[in-house]
N, C-alpha and C positions, 0 to 999 in steps of 0.2 A: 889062298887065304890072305886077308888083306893085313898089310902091315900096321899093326895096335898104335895109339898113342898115348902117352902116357900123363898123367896129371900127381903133380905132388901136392903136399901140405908144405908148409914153410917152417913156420917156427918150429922148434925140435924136428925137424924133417930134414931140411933144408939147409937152415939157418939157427944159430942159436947168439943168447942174451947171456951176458960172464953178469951182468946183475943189474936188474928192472928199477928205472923210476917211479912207477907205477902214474904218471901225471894224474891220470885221468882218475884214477882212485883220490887221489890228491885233493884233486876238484871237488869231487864230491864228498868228501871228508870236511872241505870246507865248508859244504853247503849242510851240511847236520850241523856243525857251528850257528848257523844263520838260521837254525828251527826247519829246515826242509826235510823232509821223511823223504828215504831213500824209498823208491817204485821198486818195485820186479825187474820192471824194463831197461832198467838205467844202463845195465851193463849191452847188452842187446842195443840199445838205440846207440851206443859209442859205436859198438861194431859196424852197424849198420846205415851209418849216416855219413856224409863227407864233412867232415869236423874236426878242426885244427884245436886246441885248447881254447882260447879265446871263443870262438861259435862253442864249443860245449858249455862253456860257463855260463856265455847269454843262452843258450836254447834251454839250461836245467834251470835257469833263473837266478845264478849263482854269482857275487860279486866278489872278483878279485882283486885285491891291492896290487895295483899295478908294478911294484918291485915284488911281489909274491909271483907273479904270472911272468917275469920276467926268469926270475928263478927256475920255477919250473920246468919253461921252456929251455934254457938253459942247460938243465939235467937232460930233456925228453934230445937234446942234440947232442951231449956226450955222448948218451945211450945209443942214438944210433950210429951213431961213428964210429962204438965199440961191438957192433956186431957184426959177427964173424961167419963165414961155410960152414958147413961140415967136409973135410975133405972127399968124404964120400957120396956127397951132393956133387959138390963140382966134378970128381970125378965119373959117378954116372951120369948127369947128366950130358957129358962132353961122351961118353962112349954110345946114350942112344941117339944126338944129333950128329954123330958121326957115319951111324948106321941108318939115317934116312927117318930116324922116329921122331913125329911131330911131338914136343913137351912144352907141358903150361903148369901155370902153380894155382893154384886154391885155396885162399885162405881167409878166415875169419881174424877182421885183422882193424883199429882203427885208422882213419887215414895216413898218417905221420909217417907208418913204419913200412909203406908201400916203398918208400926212398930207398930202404936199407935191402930190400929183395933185390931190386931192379939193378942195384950197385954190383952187387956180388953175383948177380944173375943175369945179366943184360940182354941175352939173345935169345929169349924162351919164343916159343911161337902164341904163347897167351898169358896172359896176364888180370885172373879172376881173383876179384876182390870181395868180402862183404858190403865195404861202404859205398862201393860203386853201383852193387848192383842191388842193394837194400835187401840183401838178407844172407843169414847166416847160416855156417854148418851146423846141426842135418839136416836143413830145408831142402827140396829137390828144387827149387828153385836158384839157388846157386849148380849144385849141379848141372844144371841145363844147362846155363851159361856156358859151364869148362867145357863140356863137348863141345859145344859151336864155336867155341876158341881155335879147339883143335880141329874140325870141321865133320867129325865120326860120329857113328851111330853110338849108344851107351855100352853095345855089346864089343866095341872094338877098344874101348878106352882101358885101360888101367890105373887103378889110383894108388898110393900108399901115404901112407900120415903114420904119427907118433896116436893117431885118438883112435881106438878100436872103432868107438861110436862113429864118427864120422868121417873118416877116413878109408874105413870098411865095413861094418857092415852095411850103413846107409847108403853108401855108393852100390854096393852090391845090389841091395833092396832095389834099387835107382837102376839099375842093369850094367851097371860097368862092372869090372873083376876087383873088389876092394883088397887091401893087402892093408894089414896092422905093421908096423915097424916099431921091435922093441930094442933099444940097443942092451938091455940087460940078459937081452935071452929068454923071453917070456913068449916068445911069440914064435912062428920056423921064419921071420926077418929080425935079421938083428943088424943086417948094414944094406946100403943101397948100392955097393957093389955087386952084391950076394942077388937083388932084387933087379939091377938093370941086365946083367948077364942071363936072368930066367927071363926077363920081355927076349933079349935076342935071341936065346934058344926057342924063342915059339915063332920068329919072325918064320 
């Protein structure tokens, strides 16, 4: 049987935020100032696009006072210099690359905060983004990506997230083995200790 690889979620997964700038909310809060009607898609196209705050203001049409955009940016680089592992990311993930299992991350995510994964994460074998590859979770089109990261078929992968929806069942749907992680106990994962020690009891 061949040895699984495994794919996680980031935020609440992985990684978490002690408290959000929201920029990119920001921006567009600006822009209903300026009479712009917020789309559907606004949130979706931030995920999905490679865009720094300055590209989002000009792509929604949105004019910032350049010591407004100064600020902001300013907050969006606290924000990422104050996020943090979970210790139990770091720790699983350093016990399945020690036992030979290929791991990548998956994440619906705007450009900026790709920095703060790779920081706390450095040696994944992939590295799948929304804005890279223009689309978001539950599209199977990200999906596809994470496996060819790790280089497996869907039925060898394993995923786990904090999003029932995208994290599990749509990976499943997708043919990987999806896994929900709740840490309050709502789920049978509530740590990614608990979740990388069952990938090695199946190697």
């Amino acid at each position: 049987m061949p040895t699984p690889a495994v794919i996680f979620d980031a935020f609440g997964t992985l990684i978490k935020i002690s408290k959000g700038s929201s920029p990119y909310r920001k921006i567009l809060k600006i822009g209903i100032e300026q009479g712009r009607r917020p789309q559907p898609r606004d949130g979706e196209c931030i995920l999905s696009l490679p865009m720094d705050l300055r590209q989002a203001a000009d792509f929604f049409g949105i004019s910032v006072e350049p010591s407004v955009m100064v600020c902001l940016e300013s907050d969006l680089s606290r924000e990422l210099a104050d996020i943090q592992a979970y210790s139990d990311g770091i720790h699983a993930v350093r016990l399945l690359q020690n036992a030979g299992v290929k791991v990548a991350v998956c994440s619906n995510l705007a450009k900026p905060y790709a920095s703060a994964i790779e920081r706390l994460y450095p040696m994944l074998d992939g590295y799948i983004y929304s804005f890279q590859v223009g689309a978001v979770k539950p599209s199977f089109k990200i999906y596809s990506h994470a496996i060819q990261a790790v280089s497996a078929s869907p039925a060898e992968v394993w995923m786990i997230g904090d999003s029932k929806e995208c994290d599990c069942d749509c990976p499943t749907a997708f043919g990987m083995r999806g896994f929900w992680l709740d840490r309050q106990g709502r789920s049978p994962h509530s740590s990614l200790d608990q979740f990388a020690k069952g990938v090695l009891g199946f190697c």
